[in-house]
Residue, then its C-alpha position, 0 to 999 in steps of 0.5 A: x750465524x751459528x758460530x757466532x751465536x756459539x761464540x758468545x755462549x762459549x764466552x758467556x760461560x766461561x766468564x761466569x766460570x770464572x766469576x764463580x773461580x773468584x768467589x769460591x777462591x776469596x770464600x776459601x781465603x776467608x774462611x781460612x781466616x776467619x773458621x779454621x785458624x782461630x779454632x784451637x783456641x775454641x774449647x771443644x774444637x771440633x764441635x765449635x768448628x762443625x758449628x763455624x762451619x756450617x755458619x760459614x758456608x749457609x752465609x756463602x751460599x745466602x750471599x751469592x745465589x745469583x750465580 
């Protein structure tokens, strides 16, 4: 009865594990794209970077609260 019960717990953690692998991964692939390559073409790359950024992520977080 136990091992079963911790079976699926196991599992259950390590499928949301990997769920949250994948999205960080696909985030990360985004934001390669879409933040850090198209900067040097922004004047002041550092400050409009710190900006992206910021932007980039808060929408991340806003998008995928249900982990």
């Amino acid at each position: 009865m136990y091992s079963v019960m911790l079976i699926s717990y196991i599992s259950k953690f390590f499928e949301a594990g990997s769920k949250f692998i994948s999205i960080m991964s696909f985030s990360l692939l985004k934001f390669l794209q879409n933040v850090v390559l198209p900067a040097p073409a922004v004047p002041n790359t550092k400050i409009a970077l710190s900006i992206r950024v910021k932007k980039y992520f808060y929408q991340i977080i806003k998008k995928n609260t249900f982990i």
